[in-house]
MIMI-501598 format. One record per residue: residue number from 1; residue in three letters; chain; x, y, z of N, C-alpha, C in turn. Coordinates in nm, 3 decimals. Example, Ala and Ser with C-alpha at 12.3 -4.5 7.8 and 13.67 -1.06 7.14 Angstrom:
// MIMI-501598
<dokol seq="1" type="ALA" mol="A" n_east="1.319" n_north="-0.569" n_up="0.780" ca_east="1.230" ca_north="-0.450" ca_up="0.780" c_east="1.320" c_north="-0.330" c_up="0.780"/>
<dokol seq="2" type="SER" mol="A" n_east="1.285" n_north="-0.225" n_up="0.708" ca_east="1.367" ca_north="-0.106" ca_up="0.714" c_east="1.290" c_north="0.003" c_up="0.787"/>
END
This chain:
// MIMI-501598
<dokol seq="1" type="UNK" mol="A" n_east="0.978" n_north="2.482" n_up="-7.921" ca_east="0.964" ca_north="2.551" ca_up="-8.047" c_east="0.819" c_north="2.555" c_up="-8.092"/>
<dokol seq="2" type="UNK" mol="A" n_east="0.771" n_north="2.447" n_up="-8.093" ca_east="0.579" ca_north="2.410" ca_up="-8.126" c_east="0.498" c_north="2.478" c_up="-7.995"/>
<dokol seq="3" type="UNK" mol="A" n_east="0.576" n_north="2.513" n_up="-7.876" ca_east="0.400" ca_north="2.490" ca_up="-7.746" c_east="0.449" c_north="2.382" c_up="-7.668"/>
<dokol seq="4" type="UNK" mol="A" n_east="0.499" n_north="2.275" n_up="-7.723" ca_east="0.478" ca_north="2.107" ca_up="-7.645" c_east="0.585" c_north="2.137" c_up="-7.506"/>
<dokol seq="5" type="UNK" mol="A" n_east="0.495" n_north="2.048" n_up="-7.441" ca_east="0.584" ca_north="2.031" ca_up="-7.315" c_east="0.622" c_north="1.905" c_up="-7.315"/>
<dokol seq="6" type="UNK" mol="A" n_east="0.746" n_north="1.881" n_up="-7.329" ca_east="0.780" ca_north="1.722" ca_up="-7.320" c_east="0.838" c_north="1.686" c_up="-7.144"/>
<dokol seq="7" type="UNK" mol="A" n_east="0.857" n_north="1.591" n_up="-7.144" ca_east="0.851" ca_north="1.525" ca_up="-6.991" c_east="0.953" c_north="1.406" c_up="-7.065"/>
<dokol seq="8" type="UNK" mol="A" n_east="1.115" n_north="1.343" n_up="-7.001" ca_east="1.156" ca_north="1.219" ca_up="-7.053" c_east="1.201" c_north="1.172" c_up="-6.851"/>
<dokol seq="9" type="UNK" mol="A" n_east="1.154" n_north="1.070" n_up="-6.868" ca_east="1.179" ca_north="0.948" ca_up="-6.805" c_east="1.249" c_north="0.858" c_up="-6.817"/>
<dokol seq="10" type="UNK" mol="A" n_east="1.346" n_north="0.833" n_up="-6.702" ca_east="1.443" ca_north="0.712" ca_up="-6.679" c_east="1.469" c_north="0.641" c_up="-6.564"/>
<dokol seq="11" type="UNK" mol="A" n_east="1.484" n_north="0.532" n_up="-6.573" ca_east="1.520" ca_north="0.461" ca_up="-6.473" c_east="1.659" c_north="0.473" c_up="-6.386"/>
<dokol seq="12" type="UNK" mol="A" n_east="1.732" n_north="0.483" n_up="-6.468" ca_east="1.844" ca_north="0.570" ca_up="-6.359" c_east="1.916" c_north="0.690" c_up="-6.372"/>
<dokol seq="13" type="UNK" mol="A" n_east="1.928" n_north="0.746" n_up="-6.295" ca_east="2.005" ca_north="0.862" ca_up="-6.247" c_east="2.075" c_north="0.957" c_up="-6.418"/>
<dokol seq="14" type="UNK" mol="A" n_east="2.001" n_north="1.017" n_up="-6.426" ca_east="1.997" ca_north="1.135" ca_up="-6.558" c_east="2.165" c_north="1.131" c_up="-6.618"/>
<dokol seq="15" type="UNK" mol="A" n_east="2.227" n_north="1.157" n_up="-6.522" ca_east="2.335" ca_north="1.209" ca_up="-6.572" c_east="2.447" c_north="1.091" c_up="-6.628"/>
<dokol seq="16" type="UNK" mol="A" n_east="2.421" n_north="0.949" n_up="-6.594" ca_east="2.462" ca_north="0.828" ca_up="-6.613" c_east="2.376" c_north="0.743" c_up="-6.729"/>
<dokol seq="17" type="UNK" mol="A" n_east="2.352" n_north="0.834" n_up="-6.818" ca_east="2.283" ca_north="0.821" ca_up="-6.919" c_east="2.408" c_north="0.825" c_up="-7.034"/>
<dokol seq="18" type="UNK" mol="A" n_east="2.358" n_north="0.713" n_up="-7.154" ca_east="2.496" ca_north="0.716" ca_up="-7.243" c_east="2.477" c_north="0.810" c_up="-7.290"/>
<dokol seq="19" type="UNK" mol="A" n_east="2.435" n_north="0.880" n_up="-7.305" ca_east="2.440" ca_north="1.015" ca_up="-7.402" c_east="2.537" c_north="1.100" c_up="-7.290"/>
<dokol seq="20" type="UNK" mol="A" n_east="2.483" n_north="1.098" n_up="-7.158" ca_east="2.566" ca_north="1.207" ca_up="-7.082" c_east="2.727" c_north="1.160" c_up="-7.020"/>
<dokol seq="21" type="UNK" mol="A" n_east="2.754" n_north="1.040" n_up="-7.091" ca_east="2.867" ca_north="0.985" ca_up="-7.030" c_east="2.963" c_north="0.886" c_up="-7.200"/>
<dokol seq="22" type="UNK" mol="A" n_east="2.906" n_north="1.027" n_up="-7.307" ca_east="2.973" ca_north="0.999" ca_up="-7.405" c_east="3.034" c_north="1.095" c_up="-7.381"/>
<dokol seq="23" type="UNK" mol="A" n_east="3.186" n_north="1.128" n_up="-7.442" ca_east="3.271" ca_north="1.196" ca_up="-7.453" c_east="3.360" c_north="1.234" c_up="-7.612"/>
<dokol seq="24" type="UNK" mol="A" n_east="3.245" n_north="1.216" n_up="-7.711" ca_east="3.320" ca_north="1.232" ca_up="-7.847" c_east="3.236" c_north="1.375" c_up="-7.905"/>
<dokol seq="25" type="UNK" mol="A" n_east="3.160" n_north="1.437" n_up="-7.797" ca_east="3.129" ca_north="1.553" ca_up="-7.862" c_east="3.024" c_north="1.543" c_up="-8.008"/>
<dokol seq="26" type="UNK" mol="A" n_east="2.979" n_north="1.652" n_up="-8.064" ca_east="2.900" ca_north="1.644" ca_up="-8.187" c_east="2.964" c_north="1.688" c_up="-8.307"/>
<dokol seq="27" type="UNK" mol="A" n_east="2.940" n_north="1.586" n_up="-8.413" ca_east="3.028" ca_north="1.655" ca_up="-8.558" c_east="2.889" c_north="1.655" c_up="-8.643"/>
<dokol seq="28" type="UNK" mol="A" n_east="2.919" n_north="1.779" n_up="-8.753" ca_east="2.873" ca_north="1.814" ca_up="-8.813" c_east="2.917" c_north="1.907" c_up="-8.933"/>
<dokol seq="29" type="UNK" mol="A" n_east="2.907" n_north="1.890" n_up="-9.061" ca_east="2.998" ca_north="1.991" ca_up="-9.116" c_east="2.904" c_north="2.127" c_up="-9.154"/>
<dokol seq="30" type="UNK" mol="A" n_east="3.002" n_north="2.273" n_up="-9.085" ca_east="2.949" ca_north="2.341" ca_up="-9.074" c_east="2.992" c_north="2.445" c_up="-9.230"/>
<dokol seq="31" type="UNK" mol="A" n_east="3.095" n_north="2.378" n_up="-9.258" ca_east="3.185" ca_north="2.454" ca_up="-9.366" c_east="3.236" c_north="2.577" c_up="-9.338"/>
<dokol seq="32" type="UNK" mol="A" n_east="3.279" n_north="2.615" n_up="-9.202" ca_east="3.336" ca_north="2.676" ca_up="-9.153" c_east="3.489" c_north="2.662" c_up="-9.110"/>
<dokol seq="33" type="UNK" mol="A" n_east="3.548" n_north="2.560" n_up="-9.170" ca_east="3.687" ca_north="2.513" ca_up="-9.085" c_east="3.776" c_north="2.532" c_up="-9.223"/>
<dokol seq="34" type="UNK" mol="A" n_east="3.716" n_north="2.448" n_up="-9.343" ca_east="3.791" ca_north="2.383" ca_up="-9.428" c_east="3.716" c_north="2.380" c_up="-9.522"/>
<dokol seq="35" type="UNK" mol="A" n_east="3.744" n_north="2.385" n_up="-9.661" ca_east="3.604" ca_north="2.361" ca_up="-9.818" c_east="3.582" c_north="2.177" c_up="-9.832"/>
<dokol seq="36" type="UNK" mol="A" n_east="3.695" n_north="2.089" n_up="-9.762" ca_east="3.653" ca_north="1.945" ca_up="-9.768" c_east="3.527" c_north="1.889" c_up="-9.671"/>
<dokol seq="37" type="UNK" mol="A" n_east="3.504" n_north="2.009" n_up="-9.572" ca_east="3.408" ca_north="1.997" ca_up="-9.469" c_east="3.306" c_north="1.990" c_up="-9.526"/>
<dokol seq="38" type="UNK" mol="A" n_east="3.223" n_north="1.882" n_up="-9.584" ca_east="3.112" ca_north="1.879" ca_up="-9.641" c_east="3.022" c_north="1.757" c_up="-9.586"/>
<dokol seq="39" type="UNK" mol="A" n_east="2.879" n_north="1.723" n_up="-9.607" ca_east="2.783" ca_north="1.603" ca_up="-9.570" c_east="2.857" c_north="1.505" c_up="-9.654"/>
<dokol seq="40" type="UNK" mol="A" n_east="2.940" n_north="1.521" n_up="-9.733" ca_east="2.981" ca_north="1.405" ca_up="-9.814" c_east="3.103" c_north="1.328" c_up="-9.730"/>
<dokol seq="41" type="UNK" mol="A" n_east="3.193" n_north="1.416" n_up="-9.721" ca_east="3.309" ca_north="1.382" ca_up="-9.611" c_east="3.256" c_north="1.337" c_up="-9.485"/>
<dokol seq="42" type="UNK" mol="A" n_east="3.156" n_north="1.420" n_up="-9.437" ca_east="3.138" ca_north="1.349" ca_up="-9.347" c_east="3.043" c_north="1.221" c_up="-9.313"/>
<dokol seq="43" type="UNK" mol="A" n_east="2.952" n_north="1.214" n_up="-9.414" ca_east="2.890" ca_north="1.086" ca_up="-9.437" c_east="3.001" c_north="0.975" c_up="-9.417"/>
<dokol seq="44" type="UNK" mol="A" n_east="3.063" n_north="0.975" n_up="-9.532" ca_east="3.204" ca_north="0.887" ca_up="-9.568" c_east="3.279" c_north="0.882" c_up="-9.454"/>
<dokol seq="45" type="UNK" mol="A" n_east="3.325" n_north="0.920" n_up="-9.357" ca_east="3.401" ca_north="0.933" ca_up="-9.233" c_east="3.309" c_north="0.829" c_up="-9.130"/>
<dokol seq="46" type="UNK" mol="A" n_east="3.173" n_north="0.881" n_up="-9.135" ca_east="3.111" ca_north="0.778" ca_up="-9.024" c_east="3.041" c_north="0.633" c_up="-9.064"/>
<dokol seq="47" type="UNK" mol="A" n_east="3.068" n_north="0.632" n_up="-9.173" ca_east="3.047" ca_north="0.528" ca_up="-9.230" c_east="3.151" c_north="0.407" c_up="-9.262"/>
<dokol seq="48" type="UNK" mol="A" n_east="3.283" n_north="0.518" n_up="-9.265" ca_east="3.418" ca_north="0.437" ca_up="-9.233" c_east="3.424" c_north="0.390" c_up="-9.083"/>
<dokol seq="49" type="UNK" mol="A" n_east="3.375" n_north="0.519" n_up="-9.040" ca_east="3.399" ca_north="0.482" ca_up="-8.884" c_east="3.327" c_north="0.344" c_up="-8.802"/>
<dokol seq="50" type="UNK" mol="A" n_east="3.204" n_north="0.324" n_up="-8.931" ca_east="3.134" ca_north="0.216" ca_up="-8.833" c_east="3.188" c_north="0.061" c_up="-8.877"/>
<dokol seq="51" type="UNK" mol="A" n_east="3.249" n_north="0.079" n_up="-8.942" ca_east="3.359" ca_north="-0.057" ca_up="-8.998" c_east="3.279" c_north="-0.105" c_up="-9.165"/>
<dokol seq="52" type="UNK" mol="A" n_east="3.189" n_north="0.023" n_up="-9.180" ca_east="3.055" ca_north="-0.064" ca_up="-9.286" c_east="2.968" c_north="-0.124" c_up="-9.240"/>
<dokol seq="53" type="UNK" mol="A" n_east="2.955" n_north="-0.108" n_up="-9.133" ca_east="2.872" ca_north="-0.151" ca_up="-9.060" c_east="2.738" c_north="-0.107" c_up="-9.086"/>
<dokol seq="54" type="UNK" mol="A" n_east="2.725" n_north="0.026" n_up="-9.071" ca_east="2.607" ca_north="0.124" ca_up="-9.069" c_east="2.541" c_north="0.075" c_up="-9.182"/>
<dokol seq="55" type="UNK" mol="A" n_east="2.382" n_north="0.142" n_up="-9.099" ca_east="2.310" ca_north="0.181" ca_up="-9.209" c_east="2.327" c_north="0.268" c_up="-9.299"/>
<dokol seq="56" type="UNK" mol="A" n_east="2.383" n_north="0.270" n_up="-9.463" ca_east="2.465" ca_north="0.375" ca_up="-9.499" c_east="2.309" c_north="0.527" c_up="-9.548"/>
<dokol seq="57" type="UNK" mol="A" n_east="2.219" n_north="0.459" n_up="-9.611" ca_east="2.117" ca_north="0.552" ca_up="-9.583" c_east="2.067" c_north="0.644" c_up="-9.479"/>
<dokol seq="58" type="UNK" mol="A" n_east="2.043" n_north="0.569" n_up="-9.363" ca_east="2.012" ca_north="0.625" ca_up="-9.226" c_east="2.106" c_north="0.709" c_up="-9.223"/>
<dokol seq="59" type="UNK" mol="A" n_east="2.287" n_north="0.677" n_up="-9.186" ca_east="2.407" ca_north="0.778" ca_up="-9.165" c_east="2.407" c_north="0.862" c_up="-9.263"/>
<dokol seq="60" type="UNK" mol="A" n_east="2.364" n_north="0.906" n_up="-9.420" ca_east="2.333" ca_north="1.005" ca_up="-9.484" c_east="2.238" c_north="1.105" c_up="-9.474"/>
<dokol seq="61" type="UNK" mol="A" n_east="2.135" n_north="1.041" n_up="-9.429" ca_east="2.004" ca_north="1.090" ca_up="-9.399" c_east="2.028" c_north="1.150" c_up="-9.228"/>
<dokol seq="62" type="UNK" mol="A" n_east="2.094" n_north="1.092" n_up="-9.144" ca_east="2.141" ca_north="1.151" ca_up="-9.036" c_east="2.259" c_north="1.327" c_up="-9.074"/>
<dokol seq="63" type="UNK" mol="A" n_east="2.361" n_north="1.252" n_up="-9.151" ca_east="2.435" ca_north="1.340" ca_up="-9.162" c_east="2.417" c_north="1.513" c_up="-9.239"/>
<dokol seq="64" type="UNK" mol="A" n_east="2.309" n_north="1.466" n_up="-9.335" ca_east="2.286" ca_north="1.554" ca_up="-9.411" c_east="2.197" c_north="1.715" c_up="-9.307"/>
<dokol seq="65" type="UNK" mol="A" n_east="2.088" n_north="1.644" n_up="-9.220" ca_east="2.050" ca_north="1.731" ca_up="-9.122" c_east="2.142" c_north="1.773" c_up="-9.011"/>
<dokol seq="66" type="UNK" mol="A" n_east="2.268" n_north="1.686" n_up="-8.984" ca_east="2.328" ca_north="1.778" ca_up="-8.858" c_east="2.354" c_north="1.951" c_up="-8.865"/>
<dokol seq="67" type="UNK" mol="A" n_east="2.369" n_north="1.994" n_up="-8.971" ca_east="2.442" ca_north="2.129" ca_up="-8.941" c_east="2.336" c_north="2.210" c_up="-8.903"/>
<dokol seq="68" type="UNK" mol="A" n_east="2.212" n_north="2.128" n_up="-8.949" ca_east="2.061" ca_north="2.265" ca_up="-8.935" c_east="2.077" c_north="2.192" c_up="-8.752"/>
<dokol seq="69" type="UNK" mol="A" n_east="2.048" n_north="2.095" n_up="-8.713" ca_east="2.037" ca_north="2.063" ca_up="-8.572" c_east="2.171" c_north="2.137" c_up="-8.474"/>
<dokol seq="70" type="UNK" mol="A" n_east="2.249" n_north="2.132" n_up="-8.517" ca_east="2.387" ca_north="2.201" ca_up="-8.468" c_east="2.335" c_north="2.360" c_up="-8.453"/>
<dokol seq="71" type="UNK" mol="A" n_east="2.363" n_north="2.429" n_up="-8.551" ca_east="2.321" ca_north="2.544" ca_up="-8.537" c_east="2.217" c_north="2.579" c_up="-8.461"/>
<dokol seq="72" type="UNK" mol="A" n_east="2.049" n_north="2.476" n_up="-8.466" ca_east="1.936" ca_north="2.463" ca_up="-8.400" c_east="1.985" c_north="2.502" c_up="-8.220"/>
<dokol seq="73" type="UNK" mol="A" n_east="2.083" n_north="2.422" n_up="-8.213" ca_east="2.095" ca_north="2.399" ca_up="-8.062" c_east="2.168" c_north="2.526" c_up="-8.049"/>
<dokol seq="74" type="UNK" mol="A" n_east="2.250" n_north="2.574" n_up="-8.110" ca_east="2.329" ca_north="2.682" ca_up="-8.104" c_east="2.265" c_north="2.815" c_up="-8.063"/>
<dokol seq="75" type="UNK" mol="A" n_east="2.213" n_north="2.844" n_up="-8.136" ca_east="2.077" ca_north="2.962" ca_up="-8.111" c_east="1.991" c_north="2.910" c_up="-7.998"/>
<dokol seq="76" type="UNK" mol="A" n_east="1.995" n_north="2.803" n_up="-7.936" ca_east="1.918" ca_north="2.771" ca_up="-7.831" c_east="1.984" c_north="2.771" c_up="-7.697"/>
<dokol seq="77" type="UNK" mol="A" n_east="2.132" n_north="2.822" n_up="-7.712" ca_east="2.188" ca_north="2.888" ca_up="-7.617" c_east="2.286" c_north="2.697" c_up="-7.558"/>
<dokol seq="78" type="UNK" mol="A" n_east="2.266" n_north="2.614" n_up="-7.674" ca_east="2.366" ca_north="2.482" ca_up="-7.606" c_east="2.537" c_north="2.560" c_up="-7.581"/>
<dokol seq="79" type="UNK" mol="A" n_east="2.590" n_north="2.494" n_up="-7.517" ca_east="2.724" ca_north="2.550" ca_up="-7.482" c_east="2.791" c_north="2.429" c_up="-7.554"/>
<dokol seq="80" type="UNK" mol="A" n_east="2.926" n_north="2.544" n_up="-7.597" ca_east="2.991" ca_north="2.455" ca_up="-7.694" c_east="3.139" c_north="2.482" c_up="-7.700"/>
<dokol seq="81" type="UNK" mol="A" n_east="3.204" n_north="2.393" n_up="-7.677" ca_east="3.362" ca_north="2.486" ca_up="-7.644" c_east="3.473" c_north="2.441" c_up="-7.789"/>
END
């Protein structure tokens, strides 16, 4: 998007990477499904989800940007079923 060429490095085998060998997909509320689909619900959902665990700032501050990153990737041609 900037020019930059990034380069990422790993020690093993790309595709055995936890990111590529998670299987829960990306949530984000797009407010396209439902009017409860909101950063609030879903803040509250992953914050339940982490037992309270979470950082509840960070998971707001995470949650609140997913739909611009969602969409981001979307227009960037990510595949999404």
């Amino acid at each position: 998007r900037k020019g930059l060429k990034v380069a990422l490095i790993t020690k093993i085998f790309p595709t055995r990477s936890a990111t590529a060998m998670a299987q829960g997909g990306v949530n984000a509320c797009l407010n396209n499904v439902a009017a409860e689909d909101t950063v609030e619900t879903h803040t509250f959902d992953t914050v339940k989800g982490s037992d309270y665990l979470g950082d509840q700032d960070a998971i707001e501050f995470f949650c609140s940007r997913c739909p611009e990153g969602v969409l981001e990737m979307d227009h960037m041609g990510a595949p999404f079923s």
